[in-house]
TORKOL-4160 file (C-alpha; in steps of 0.2 Angstrom, whole numbers, padded with zeros to 4 digits, m for minus):
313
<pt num="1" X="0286" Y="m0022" Z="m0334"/>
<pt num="2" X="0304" Y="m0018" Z="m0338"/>
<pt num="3" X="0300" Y="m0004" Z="m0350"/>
<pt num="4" X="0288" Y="0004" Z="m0335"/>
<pt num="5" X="0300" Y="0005" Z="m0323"/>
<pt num="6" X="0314" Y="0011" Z="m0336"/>
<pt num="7" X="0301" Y="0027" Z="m0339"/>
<pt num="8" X="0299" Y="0027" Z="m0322"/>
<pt num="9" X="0317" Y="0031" Z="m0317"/>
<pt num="10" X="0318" Y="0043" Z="m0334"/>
<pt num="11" X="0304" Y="0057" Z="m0327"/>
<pt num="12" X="0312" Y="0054" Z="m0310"/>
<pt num="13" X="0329" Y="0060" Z="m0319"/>
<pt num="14" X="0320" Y="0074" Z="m0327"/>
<pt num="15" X="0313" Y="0080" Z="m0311"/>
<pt num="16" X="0326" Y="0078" Z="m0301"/>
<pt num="17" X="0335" Y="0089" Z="m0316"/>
<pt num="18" X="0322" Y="0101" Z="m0318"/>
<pt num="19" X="0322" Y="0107" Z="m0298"/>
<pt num="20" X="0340" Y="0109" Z="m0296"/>
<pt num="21" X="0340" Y="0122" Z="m0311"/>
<pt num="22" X="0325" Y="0130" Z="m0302"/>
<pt num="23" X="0335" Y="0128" Z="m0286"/>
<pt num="24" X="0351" Y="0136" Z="m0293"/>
<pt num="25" X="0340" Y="0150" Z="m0299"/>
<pt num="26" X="0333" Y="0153" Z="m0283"/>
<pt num="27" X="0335" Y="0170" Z="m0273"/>
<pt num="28" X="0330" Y="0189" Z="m0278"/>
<pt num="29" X="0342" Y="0202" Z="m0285"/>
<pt num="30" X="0335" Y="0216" Z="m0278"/>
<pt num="31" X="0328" Y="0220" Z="m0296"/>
<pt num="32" X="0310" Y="0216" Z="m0302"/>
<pt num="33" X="0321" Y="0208" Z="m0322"/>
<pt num="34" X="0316" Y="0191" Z="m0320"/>
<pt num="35" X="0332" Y="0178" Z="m0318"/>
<pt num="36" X="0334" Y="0167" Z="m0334"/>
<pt num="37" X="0336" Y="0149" Z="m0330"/>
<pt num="38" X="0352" Y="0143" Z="m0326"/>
<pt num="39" X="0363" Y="0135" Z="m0340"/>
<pt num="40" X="0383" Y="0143" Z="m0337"/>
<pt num="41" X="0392" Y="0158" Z="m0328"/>
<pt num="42" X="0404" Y="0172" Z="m0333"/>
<pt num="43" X="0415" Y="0173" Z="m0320"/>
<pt num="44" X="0417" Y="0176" Z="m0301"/>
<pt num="45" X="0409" Y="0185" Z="m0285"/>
<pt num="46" X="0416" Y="0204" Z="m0285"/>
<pt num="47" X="0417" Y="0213" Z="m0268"/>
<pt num="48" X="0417" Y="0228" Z="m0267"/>
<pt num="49" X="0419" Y="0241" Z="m0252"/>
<pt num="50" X="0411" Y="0258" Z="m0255"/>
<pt num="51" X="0410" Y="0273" Z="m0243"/>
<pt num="52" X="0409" Y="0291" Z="m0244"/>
<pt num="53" X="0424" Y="0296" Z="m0231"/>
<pt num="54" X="0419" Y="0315" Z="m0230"/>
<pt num="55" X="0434" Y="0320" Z="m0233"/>
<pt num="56" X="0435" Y="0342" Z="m0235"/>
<pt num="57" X="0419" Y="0345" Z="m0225"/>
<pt num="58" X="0426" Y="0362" Z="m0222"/>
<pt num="59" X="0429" Y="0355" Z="m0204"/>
<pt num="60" X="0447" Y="0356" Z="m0198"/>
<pt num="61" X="0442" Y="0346" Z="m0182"/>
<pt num="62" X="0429" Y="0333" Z="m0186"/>
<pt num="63" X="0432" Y="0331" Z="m0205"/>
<pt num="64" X="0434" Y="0313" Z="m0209"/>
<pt num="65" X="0449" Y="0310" Z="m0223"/>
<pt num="66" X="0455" Y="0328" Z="m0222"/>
<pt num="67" X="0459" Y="0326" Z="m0205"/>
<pt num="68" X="0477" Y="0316" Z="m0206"/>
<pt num="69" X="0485" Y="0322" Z="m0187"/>
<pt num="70" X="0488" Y="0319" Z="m0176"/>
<pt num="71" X="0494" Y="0301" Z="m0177"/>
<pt num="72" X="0485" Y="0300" Z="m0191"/>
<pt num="73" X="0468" Y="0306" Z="m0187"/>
<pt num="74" X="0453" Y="0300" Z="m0195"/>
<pt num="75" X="0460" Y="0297" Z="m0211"/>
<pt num="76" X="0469" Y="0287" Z="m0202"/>
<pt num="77" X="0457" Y="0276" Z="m0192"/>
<pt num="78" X="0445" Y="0275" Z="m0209"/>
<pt num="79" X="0462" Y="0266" Z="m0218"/>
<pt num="80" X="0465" Y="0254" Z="m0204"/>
<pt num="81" X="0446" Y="0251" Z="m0208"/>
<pt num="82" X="0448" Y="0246" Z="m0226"/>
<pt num="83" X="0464" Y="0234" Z="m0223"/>
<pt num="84" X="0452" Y="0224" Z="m0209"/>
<pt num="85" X="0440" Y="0223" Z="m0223"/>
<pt num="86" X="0454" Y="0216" Z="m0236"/>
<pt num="87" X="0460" Y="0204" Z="m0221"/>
<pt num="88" X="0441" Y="0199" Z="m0218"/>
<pt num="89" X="0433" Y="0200" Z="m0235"/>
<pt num="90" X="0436" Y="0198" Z="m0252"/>
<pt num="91" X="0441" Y="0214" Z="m0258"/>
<pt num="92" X="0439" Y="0215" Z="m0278"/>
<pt num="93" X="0435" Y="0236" Z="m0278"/>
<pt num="94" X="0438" Y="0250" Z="m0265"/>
<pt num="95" X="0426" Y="0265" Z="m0272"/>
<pt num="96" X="0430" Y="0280" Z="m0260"/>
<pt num="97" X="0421" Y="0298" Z="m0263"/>
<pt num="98" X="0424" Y="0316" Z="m0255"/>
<pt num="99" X="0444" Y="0311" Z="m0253"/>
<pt num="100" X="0449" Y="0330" Z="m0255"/>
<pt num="101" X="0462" Y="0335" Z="m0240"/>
<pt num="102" X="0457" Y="0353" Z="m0234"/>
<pt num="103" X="0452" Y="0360" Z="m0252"/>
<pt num="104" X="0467" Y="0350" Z="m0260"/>
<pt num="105" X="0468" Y="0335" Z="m0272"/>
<pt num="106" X="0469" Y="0318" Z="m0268"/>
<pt num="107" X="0486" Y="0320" Z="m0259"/>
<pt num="108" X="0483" Y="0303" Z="m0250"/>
<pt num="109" X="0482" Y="0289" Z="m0264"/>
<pt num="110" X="0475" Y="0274" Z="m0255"/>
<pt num="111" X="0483" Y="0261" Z="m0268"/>
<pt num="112" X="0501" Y="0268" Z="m0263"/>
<pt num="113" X="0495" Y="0265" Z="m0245"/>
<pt num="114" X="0488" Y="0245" Z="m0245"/>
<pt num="115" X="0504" Y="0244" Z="m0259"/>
<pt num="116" X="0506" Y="0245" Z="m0277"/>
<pt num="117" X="0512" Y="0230" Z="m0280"/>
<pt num="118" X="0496" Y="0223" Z="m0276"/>
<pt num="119" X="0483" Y="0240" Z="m0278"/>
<pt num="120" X="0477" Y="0251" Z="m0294"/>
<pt num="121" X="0471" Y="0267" Z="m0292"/>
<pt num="122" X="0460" Y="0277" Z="m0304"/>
<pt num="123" X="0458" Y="0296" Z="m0296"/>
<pt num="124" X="0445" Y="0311" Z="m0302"/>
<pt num="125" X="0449" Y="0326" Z="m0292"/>
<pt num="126" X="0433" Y="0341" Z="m0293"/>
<pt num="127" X="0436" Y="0357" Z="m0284"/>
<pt num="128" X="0426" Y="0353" Z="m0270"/>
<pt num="129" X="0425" Y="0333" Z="m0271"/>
<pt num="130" X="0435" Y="0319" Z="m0278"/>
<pt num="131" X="0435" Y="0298" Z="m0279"/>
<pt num="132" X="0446" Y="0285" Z="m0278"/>
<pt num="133" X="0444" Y="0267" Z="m0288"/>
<pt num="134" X="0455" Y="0256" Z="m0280"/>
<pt num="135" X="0457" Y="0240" Z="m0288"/>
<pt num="136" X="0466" Y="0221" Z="m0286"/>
<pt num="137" X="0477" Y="0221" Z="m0299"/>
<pt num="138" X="0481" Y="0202" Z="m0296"/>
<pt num="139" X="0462" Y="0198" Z="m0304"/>
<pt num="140" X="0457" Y="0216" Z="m0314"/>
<pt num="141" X="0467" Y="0227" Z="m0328"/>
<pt num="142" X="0463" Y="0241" Z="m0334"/>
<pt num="143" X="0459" Y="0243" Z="m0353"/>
<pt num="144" X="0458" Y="0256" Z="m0366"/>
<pt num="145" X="0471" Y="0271" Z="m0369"/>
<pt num="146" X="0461" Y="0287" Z="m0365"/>
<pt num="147" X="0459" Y="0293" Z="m0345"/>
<pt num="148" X="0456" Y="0284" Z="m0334"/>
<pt num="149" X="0462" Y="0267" Z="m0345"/>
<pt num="150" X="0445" Y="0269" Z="m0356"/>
<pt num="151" X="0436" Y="0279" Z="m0346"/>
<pt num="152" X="0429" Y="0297" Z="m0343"/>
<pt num="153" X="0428" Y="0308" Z="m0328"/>
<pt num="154" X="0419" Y="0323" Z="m0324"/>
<pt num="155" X="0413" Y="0335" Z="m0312"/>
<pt num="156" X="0398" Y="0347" Z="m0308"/>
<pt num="157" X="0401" Y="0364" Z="m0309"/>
<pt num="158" X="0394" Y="0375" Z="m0296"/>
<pt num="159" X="0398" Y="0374" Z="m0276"/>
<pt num="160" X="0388" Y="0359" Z="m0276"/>
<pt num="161" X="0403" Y="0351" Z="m0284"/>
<pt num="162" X="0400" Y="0333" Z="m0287"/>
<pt num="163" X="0413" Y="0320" Z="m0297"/>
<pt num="164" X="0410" Y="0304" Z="m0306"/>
<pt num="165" X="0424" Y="0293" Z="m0316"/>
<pt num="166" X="0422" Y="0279" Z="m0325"/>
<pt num="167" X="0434" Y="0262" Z="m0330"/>
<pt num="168" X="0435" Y="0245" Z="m0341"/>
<pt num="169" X="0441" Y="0233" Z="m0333"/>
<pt num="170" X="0445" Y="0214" Z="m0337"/>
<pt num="171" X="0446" Y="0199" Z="m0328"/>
<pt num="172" X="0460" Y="0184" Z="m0325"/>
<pt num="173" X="0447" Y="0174" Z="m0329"/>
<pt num="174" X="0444" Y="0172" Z="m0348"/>
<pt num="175" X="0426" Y="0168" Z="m0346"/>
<pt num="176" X="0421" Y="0184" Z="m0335"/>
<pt num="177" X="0412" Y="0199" Z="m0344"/>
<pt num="178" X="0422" Y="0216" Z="m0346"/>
<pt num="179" X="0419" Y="0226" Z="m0332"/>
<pt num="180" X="0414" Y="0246" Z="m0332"/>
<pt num="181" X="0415" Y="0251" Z="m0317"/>
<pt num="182" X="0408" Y="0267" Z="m0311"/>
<pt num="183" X="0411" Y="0279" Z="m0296"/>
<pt num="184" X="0398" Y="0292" Z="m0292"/>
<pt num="185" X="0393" Y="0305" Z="m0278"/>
<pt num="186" X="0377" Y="0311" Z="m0287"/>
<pt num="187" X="0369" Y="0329" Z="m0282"/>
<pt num="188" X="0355" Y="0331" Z="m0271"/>
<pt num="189" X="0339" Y="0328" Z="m0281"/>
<pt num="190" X="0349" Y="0324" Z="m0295"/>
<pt num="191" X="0344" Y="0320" Z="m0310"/>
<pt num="192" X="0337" Y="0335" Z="m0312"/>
<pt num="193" X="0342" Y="0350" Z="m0323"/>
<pt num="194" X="0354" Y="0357" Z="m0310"/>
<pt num="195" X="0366" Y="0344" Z="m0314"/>
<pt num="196" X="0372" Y="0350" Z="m0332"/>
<pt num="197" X="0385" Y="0336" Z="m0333"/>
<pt num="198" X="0370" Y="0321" Z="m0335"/>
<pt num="199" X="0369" Y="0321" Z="m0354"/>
<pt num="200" X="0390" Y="0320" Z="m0355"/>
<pt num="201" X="0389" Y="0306" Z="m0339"/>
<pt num="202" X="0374" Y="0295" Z="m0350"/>
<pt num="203" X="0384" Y="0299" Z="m0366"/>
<pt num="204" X="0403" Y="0291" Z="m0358"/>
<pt num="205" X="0394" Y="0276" Z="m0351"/>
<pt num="206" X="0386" Y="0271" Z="m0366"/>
<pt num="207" X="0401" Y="0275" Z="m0377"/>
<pt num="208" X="0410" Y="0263" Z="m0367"/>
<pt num="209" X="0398" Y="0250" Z="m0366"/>
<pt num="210" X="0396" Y="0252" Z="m0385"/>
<pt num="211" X="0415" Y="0251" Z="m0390"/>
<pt num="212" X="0416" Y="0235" Z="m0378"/>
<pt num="213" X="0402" Y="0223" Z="m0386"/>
<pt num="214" X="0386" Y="0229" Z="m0381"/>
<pt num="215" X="0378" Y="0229" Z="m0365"/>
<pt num="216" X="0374" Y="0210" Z="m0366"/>
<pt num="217" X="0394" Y="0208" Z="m0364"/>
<pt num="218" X="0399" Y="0220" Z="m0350"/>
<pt num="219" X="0395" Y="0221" Z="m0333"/>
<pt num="220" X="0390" Y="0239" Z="m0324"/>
<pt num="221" X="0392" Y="0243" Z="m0307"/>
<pt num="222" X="0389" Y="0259" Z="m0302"/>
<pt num="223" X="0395" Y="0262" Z="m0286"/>
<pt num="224" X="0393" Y="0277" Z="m0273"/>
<pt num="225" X="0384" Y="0290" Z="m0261"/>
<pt num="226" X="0366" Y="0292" Z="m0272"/>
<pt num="227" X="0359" Y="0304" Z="m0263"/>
<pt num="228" X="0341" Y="0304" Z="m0265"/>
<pt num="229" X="0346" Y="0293" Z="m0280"/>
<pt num="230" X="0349" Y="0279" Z="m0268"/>
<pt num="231" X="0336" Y="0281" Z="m0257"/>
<pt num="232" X="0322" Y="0280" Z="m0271"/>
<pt num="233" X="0333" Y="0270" Z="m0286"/>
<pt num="234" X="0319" Y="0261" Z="m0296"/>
<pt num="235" X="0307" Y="0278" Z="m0296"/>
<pt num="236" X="0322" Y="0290" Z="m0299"/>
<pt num="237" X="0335" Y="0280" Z="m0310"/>
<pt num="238" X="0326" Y="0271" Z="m0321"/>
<pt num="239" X="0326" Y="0286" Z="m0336"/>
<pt num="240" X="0345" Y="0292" Z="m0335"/>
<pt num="241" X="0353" Y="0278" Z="m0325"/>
<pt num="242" X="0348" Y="0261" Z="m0326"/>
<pt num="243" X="0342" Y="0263" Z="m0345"/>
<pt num="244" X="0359" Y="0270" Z="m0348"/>
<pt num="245" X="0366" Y="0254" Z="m0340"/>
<pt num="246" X="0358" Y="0240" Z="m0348"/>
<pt num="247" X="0358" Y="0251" Z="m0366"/>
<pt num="248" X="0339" Y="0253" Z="m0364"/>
<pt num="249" X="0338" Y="0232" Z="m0364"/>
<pt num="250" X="0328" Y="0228" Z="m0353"/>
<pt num="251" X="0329" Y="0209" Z="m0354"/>
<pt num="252" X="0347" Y="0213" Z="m0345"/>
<pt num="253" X="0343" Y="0209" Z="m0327"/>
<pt num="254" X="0351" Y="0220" Z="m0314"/>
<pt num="255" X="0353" Y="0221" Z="m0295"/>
<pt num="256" X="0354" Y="0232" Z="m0281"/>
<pt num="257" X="0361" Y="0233" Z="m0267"/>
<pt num="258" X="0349" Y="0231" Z="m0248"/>
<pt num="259" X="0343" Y="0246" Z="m0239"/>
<pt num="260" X="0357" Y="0251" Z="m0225"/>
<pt num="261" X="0356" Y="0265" Z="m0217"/>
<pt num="262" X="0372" Y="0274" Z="m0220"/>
<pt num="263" X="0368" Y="0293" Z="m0217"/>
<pt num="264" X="0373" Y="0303" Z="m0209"/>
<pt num="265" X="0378" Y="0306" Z="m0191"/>
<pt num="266" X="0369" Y="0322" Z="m0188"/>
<pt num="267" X="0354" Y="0314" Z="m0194"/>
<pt num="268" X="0353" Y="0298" Z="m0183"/>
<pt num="269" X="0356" Y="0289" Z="m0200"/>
<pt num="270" X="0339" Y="0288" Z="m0208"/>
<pt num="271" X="0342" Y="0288" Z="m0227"/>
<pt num="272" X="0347" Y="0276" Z="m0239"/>
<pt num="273" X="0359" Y="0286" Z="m0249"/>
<pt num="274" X="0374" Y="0273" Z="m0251"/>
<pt num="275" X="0372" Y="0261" Z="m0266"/>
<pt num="276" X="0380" Y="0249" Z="m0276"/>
<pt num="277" X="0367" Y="0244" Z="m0293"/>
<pt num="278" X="0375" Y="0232" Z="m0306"/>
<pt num="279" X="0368" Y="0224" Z="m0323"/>
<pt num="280" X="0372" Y="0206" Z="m0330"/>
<pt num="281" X="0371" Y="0202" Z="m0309"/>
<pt num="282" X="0363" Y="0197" Z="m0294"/>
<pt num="283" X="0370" Y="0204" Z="m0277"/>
<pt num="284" X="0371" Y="0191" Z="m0262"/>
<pt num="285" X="0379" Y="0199" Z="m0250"/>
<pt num="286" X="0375" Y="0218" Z="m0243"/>
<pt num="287" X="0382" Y="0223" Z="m0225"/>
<pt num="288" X="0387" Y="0242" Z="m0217"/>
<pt num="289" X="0399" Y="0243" Z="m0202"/>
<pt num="290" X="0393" Y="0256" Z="m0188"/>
<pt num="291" X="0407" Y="0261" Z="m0181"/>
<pt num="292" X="0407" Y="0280" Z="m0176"/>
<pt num="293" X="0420" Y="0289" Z="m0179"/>
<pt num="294" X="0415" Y="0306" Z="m0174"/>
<pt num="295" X="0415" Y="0312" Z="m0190"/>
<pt num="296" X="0406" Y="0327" Z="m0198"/>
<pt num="297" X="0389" Y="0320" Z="m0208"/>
<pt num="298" X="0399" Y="0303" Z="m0207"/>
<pt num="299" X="0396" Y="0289" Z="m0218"/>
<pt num="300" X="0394" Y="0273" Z="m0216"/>
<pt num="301" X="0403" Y="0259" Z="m0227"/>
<pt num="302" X="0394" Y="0248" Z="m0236"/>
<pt num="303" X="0401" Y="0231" Z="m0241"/>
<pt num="304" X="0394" Y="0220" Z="m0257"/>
<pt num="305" X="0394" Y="0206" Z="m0265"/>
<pt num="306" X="0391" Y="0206" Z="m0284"/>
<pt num="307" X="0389" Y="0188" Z="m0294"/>
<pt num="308" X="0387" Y="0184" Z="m0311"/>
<pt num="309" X="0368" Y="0178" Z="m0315"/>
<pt num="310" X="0369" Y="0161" Z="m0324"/>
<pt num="311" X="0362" Y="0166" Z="m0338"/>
<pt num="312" X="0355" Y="0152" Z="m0357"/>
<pt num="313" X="0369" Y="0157" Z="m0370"/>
């Protein structure tokens, strides 16, 4: 009787085990990669704010970053913006695209802004278009020698001028993954053979995540406005982003972010285009702020939270 009641309590344990790893595993990505069960974590939640700020919109009035005056003008209500988010949110990455100042570079460095002491900032400056990564430098460091710390930039030639840069980052914490990090603002329809920079792009993210341990030991996010990339990610990515990403593994689960509806003013915001996709993760957290600022085909920001799946070493 003893020994019945001893087995008794041992499948009860076992159960009882066996739903809270299910448990723990519960929730969806945003990905169709099945989530392994649960065993450890790498790490802790990144946030990240990303927004395309429609900066040289060849609109002196109702451009959005070019516009600094008076009393600071859009550029200004857009940084008052990003330090309620850090003051609300955690604030791991700031990805900012189209920061050009009336066909200038990035003259307004939004690290030096929040405060070096605290803020990175990694800059690609195109002829038409530019990005900012702005990072905590209390949790993330740069590594690698080369520009920008490990990284690669480039632009698309042509009037439909469009930057990406690219970062390695690593964590405080000695248990978190490297970090690449990725800012895009991808061409209309890309990819497609009008954007001649896509091999180099595919051929810099997969050096990197080569050179770093594999794509089993870093984390991607790619970060940005999409485009039509965005709106459709699983049927247009899969070939040149997300195999890029997870080094054609497709055992490496990844997530995107949920549909908001961040474009664009003139438009009554119907598309999808602003995105944040990440390998080695699951994203818990996707919200937009609608605040209108009467900006020329204004953005919304998006705000995500990317975690580290808990993955069986």
């Amino acid at each position: 009787m003893f020994n019945k009641y001893i087995k008794a309590a041992a499948l009860s344990l076992v159960c009882l085990t066996f739903t809270a790893c299910m448990n723990n595993n519960a929730g969806s990505s945003g990905s169709p990669t099945t989530t392994p069960m649960a065993q450890f974590a790498d790490g802790n939640p990144i946030g990240i704010l990303s927004w395309n700020v429609k900066g040289d919109t060849r609109q002196l009035v109702n451009g959005g970053w070019n516009v600094v005056s008076p009393n600071g003008g859009n550029q200004g209500k857009q940084i008052d913006f990003i330090k309620s988010q850090i003051a609300s949110k955690q604030v791991d990455f700031i990805n900012l695209v189209q920061t050009l100042e009336n066909h200038g570079s990035n003259s307004t460095q939004l690290d030096k802004v929040l405060g070096s002491d605290r803020w990175g900032g990694i800059y690609s400056d195109c002829i038409l278009d530019a990005t900012q990564i702005i990072y905590d430098k209390t949790k993330w460091t740069p590594i690698g020698p080369d520009f920008p710390h490990g990284g690669f930039k480039g632009c698309k030639p042509s009037n439909d001028d469009r930057p990406y840069s690219m970062a390695m980052f690593k964590n405080i914490d000695p248990l978190s993954k490297k970090l690449l990090f990725i800012s895009v603002h991808l061409p209309h329809n890309a990819p497609d053979a009008s954007w001649t920079e896509l091999k180099t792009f595919k051929d810099s993210v997969t050096a990197l995540i080569n050179s770093n341990g594999g794509a089993r030991n870093v984390r991607v996010i790619m970060a940005g406005d999409m485009n039509e990339v965005g709106a459709d990610f699983y049927n247009l990515a899969t070939k040149d982003f997300i195999d890029t990403l997870n080094g054609s593994d497709f055992t490496i689960p990844g997530a995107l972010s949920a549909e908001k509806n961040s474009c664009c003013r003139e438009d009554s915001y119907i598309y999808f285009f602003d995105k944040v996709y990440a390998t080695n993760s699951t994203i818990t957290e996707t919200s937009m702020d609608d605040t209108d600022y009467n900006i020329v085909e204004q953005h919304r920001p998006i705000y995500v939270v990317v975690k580290p799946i808990k993955q069986i070493q």
